[in-house]
C-alpha positions in Angstrom: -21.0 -34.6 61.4 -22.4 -37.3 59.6 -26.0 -36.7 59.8 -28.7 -34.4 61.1 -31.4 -35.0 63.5 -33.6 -32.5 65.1 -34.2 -32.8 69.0 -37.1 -35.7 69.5 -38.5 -35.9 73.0 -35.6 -33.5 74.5 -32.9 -36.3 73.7 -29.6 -35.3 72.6 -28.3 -35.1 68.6 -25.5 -34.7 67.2 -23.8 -31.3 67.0 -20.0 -30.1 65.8 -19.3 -29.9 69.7 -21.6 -33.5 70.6 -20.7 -35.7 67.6 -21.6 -39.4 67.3 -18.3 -40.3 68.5 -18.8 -38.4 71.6 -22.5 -39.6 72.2 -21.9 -42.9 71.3 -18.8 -43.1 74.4 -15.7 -41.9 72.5 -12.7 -44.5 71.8 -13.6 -47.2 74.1 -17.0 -47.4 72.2 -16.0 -47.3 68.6 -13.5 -49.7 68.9 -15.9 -52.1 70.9 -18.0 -51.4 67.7 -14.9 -52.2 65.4 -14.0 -55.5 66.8 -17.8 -56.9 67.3 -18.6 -56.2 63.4 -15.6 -58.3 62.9 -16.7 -60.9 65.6 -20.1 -61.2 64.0 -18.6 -61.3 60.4 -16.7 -64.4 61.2 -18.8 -66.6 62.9 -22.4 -65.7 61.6 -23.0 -68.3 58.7 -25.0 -65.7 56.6 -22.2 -63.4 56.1 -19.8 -66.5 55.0 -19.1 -65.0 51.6 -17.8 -61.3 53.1 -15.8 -63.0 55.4 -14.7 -65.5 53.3 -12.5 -61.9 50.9 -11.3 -60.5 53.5 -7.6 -61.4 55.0 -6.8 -63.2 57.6 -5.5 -62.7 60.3 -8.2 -60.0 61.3 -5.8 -57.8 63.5 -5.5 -55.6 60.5 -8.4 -54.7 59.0 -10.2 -54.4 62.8 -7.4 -51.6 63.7 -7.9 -49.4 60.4 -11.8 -50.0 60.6 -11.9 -48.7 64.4 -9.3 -45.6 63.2 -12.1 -45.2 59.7 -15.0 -44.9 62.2 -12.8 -42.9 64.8 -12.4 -40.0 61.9 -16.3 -40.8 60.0 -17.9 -40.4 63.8 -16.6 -37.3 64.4 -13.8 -38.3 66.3 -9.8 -38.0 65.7 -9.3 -39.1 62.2 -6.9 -41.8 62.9 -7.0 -43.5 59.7 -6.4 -40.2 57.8 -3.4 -39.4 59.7 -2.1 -42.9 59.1 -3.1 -43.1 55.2 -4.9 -40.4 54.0 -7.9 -39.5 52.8 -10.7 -43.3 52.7 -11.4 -42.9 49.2 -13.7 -45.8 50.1 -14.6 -46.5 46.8 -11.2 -46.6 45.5 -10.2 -48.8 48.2 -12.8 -51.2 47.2 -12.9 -51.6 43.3 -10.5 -54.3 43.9 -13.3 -56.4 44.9 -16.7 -56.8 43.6 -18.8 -55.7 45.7 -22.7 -56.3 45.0 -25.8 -56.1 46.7 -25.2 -59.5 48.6 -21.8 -58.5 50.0 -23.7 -55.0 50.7 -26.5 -57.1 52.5 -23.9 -59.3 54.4 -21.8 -56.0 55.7 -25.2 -54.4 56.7 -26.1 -57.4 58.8 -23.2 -57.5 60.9 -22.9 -53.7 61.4 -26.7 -53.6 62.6 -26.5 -57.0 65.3 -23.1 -54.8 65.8 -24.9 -51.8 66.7 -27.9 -53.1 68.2 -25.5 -54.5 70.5 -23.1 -51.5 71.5 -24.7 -47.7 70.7 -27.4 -47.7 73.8 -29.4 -44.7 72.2 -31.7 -45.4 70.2 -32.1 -42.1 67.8 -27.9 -42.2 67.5 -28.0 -45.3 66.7 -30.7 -45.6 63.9 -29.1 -42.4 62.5 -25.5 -43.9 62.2 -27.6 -47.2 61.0 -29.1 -44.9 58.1 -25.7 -42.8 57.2 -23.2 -45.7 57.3 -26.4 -47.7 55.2 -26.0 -45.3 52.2 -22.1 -45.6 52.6 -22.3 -49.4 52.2 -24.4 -48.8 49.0 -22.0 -46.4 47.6 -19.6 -49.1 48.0 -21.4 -51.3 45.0 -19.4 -52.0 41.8 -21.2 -54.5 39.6 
């Protein structure tokens, strides 16, 4: 599970049995929420500079982002099967990756998920745990 919430007003949270992935509407949802980070990435000016490293075509990196949040939401771990443990940070030295980029990747993912997870609590709690990810992710 990646994070706990206590019952507030009777709604829902996350369990081992009711994870994100689960609430949130399982594959159909995750993906949706894959491929509109990627849509807002690309044609929102203020995240030109993230856009601007990653490759194009997008095909790519929008499948093995839906199968990374598949696996981090609780769901089947489709990128793990595929290539192993994330080692996130590893995966990112490559690049630097500062507060900016940080900024830029936070923006998308929050019009992304203001946009697809409908609950409110699940979706500032994934906003908080996927936040502290993105920060792990700074180099420089």
């Amino acid at each position: 599970m990646i994070f706990n919430k206590t019952t507030v007003n009777s709604k829902p949270h996350p369990t081992p049995e009711q994870t994100p992935y689960i609430m949130m509407g399982g594959e159909d949802c995750v993906r949706r929420l894959a491929n509109r980070f990627y849509d807002i990435m690309q044609s929102d000016p203020l995240a030109k500079e993230l856009y601007a490293i990653h490759p194009l075509p997008l095909d790519t990196i929008r499948q093995k982002f839906f199968e990374f949040l598949s696996g981090w939401l609780g769901g089947p771990a489709l990128f793990e099967q595929k290539y192993g443990h994330p080692r996130l940070r590893a995966r990112h030295m490559p690049f630097t990756v500062n507060e900016q980029l940080r900024d830029q990747w936070m923006l998308c993912m929050n019009k992304a998920l203001d946009e697809v997870v409908e609950d409110k609590l699940l979706r500032e709690g994934i906003r908080q745990s996927i936040g502290q990810l993105a920060s792990h992710m700074i180099n420089c």
